[in-house]
C-alpha positions in Angstrom: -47.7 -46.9 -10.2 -43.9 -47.0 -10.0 -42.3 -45.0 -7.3 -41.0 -41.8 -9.3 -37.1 -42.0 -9.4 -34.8 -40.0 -6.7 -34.2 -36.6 -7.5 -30.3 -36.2 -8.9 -27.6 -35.5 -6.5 -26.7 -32.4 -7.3 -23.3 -31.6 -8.8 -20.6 -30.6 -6.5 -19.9 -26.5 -6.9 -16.6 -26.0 -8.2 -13.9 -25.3 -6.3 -12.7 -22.0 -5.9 -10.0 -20.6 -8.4 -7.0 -19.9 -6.4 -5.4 -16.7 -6.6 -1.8 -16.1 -8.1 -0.1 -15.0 -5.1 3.0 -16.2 -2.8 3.3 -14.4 0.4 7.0 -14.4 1.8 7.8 -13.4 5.5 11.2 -12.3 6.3 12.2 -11.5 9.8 14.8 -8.5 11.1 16.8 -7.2 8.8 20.0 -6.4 10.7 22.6 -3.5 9.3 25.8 -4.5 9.8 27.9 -0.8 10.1 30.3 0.4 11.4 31.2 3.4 13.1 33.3 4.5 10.5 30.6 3.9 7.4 28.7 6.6 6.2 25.4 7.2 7.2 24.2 6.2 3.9 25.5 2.4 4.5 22.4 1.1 6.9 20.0 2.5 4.0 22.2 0.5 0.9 22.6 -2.4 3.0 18.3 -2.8 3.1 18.0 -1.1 -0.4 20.4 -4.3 -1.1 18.6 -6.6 0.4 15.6 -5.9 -0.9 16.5 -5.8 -4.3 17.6 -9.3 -3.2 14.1 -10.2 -3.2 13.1 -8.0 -6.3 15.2 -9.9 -8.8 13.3 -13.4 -7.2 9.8 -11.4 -8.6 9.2 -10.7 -4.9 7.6 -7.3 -3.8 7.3 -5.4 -1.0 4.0 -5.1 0.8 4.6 -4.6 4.5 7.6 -3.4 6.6 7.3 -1.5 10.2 8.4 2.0 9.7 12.4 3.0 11.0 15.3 2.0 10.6 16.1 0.2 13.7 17.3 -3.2 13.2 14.3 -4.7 15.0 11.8 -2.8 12.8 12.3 -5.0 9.5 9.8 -7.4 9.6 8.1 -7.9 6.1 5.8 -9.0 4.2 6.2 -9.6 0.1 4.4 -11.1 -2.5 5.1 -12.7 -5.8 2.1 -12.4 -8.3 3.4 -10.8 -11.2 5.8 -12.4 -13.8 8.6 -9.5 -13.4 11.0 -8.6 -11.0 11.2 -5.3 -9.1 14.1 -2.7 -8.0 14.3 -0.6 -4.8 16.1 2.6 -4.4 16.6 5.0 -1.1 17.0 8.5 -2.2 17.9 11.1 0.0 15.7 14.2 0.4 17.4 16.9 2.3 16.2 19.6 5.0 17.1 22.1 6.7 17.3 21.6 10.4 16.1 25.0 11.2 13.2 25.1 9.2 12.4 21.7 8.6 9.3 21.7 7.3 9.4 24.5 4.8 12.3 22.9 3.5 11.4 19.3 3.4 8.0 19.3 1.5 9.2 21.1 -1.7 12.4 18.7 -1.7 10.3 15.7 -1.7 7.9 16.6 -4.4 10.7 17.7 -6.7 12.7 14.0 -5.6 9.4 12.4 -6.4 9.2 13.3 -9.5 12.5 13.0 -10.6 12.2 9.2 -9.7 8.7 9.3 -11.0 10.0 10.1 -14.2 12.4 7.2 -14.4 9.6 4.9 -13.7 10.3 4.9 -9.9 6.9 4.6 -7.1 6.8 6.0 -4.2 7.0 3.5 -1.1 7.6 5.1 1.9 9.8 7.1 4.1 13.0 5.4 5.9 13.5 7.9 8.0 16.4 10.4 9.0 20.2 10.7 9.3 22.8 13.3 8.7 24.4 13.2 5.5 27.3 11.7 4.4 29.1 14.7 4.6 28.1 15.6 8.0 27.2 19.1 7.5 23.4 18.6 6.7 20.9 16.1 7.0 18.3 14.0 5.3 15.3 12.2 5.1 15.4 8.8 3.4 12.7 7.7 1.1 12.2 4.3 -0.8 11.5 4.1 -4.4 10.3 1.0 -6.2 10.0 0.0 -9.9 8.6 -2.5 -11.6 7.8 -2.6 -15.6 5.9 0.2 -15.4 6.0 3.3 -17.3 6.7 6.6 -15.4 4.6 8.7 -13.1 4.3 11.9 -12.1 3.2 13.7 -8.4 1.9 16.3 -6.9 1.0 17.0 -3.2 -1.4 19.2 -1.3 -1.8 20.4 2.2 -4.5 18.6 4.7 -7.6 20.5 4.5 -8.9 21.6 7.7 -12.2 19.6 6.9 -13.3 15.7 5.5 -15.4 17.6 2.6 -12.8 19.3 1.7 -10.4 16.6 2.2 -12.4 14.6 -0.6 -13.5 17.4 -2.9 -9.8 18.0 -3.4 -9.1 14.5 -4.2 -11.4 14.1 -6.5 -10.9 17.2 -8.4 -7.0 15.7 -8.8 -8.8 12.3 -9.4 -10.3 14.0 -12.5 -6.7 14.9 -13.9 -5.6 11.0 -13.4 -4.1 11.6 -9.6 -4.8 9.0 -7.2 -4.5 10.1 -3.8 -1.5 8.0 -2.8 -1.0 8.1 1.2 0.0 11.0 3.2 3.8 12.0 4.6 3.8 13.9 7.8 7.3 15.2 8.5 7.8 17.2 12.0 4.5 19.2 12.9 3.0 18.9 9.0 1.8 16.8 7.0 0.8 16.5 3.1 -1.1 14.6 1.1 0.5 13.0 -1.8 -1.1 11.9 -5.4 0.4 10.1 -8.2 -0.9 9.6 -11.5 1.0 7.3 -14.2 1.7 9.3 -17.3 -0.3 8.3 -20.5 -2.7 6.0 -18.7 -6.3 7.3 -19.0 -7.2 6.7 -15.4 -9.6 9.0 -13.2 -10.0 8.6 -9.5 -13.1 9.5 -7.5 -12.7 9.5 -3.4 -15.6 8.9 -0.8 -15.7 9.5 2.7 -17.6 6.9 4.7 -18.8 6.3 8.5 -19.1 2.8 9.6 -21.8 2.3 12.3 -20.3 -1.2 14.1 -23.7 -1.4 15.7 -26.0 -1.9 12.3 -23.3 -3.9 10.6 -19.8 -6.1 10.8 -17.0 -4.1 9.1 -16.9 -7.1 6.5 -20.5 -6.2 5.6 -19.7 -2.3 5.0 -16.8 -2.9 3.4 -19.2 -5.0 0.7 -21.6 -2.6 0.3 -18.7 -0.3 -1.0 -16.8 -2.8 -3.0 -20.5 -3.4 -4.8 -20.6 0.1 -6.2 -16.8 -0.3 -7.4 -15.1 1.2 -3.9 -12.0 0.0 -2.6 -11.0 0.8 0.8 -8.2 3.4 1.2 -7.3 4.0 5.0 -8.7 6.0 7.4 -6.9 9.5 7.7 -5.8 10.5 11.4 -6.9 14.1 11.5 -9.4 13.4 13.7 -12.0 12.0 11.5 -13.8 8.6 11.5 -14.4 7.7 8.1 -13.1 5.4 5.9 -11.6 6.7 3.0 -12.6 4.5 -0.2 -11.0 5.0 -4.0 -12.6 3.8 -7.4 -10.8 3.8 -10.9 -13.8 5.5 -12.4 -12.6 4.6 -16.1 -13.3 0.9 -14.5 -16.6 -1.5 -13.7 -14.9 -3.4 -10.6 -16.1 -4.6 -8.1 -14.9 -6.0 -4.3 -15.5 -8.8 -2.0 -14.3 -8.5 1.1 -13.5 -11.0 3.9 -12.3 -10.5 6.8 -10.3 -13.7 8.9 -9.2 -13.4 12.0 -5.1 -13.7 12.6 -4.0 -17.0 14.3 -3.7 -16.2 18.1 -4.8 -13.1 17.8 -1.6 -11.4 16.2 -1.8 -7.6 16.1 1.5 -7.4 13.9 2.7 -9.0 10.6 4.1 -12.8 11.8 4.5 -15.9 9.9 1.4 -16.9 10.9 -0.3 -13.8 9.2 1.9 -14.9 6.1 0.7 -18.9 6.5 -2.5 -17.6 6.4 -2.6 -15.5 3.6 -1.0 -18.3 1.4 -3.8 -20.6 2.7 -6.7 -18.3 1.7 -5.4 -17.7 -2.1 -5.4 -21.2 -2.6 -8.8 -20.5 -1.6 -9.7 -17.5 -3.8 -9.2 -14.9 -1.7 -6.4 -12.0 -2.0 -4.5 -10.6 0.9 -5.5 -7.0 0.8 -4.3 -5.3 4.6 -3.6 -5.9 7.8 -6.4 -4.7 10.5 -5.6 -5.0 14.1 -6.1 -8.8 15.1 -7.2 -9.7 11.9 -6.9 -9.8 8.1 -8.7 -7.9 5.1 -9.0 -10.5 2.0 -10.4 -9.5 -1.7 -12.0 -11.1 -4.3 -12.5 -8.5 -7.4 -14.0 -8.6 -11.0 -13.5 -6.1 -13.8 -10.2 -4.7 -12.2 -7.5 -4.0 -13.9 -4.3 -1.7 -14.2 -0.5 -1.9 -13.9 1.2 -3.7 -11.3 1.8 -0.3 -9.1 -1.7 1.4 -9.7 -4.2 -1.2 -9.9 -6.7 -1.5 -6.9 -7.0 -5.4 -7.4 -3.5 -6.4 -6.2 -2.3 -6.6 -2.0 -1.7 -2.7 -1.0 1.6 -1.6 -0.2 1.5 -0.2 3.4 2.0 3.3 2.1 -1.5 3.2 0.8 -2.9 2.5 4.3 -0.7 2.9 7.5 -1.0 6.5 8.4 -0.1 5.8 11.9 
């Protein structure tokens, strides 16, 4: 009988889709004041520069924290087809009383810029005021084409149960636990929710045991049930803190690569990398000590400032 014929080869699996992201790195932005300017200049002059980058479609993802000349090494990403603004408003306190002062100064800033369509990013840190008799807290504002939002912010509960029971019964009125702000010996949590969207957040609270799993692997068996990692709050607790849109069937992928050489901060490297894997599929998500979180997600949506699919801003995750 005839020898049968040789199986097919099989077909070759398609290659992945890339993903629609351009990672920038930009190092040391450098103030140049004078003695004579205001103390206001140093926060124009990096609102300016980063609205330099807006109008290219870029947006901020990473920056350290201060205003040191050294600090400003970033991170951006274009994946959007719009452009973004930046804005540092000035929330002031009383020197005295600093924290009794501060907290219901920010929430009332935040939602003035919340109304005009301005997200929070983070704090800039502090400075007298232009006048000299007073001083301030700086805190960066960016907008994109989405509609306007509105906050509210709650003291730390002394316990994790509480700390997600709280969140979630905000989650149910459309607030998405944001990041926190700590500001001398205090600190807040802050939510946001974007007006007319029909959004509801849930928040979960859970312990990764390195020695039954890689964090890769937990991180999956989260992202399968529609959780996206948060951060991990610094009150003492060791759980991961994960958010779902629960409006939403997502779901996440997560890899994890390490940085070249071993990089704990943001370099060019980091950047290189990150451009390499979305050709590959995969989203930058986060830093994570020597290495870097990646996503792939399905069924996520949302606008460019509350949707979990897109690279987290730093104020979503660095609580340090």
């Amino acid at each position: 009988s005839p020898a049968p014929s040789p199986a097919p080869t099989p077909a070759p699996s398609p290659a992945p889709e890339a993903v629609n992201a351009s990672f920038r790195y930009l190092p040391g932005f450098v103030p140049t004041t004078t003695q004579s300017d205001p103390p206001s200049a140093s926060v124009v002059q990096y609102q300016n520069h980063l609205n330099e980058q807006g109008t290219q479609g870029y947006r901020l993802v990473y920056t350290a924290p201060g205003l040191s000349p050294s600090d400003h090494v970033e991170m951006l990403v274009k994946d959007q087809e719009t452009s973004y603004a930046y804005e540092g408003r000035a929330v002031p306190f009383d020197i005295r009383n600093m924290e009794a002062s501060y907290f219901p100064a920010l929430l009332s800033a935040l939602n003035a810029a919340g109304a005009a369509g301005w997200s929070f990013v983070r704090s800039l840190g502090s400075t007298a005021n232009d006048s000299q008799d007073g001083f301030v807290n700086w805190v960066l504002f960016q907008k994109s084409k989405d509609t306007a939002f509105e906050y509210t912010m709650i003291d730390v509960p002394q316990t994790l149960d509480s700390y997600v029971s709280q969140s979630n019964a905000l989650g149910q009125q459309g607030y998405r636990l944001w990041t926190e702000q700590t500001f001398g010996s205090a600190t807040r949590m802050i939510f946001m929710r974007e007006i007319g969207s029909p959004a509801q957040y849930a928040v979960q609270a859970v312990h990764w045991d390195s020695l039954a799993q890689d964090y890769a692997a937990f991180l999956n068996v989260q992202g399968a049930q529609g959780w996206r990692l948060q951060f991990r709050p610094v009150h003492g607790w060791t759980d991961d803190v994960f958010v779902k849109d629960t409006t939403q069937a997502a779901t996440f992928e997560h890899m994890i690569d390490t940085s070249p050489g071993n990089e704990l901060f943001m370099s060019q490297g980091v950047v290189d990398q990150a451009n390499a894997q979305a050709a590959q599929g995969w989203r930058y998500f986060r830093k994570n000590l020597s290495t870097a979180i990646y996503l792939r997600t399905t069924g996520c949506s949302g606008t460019i400032t509350m949707s979990l699919c897109l690279t987290a801003s730093e104020s979503q995750y660095d609580l340090e």
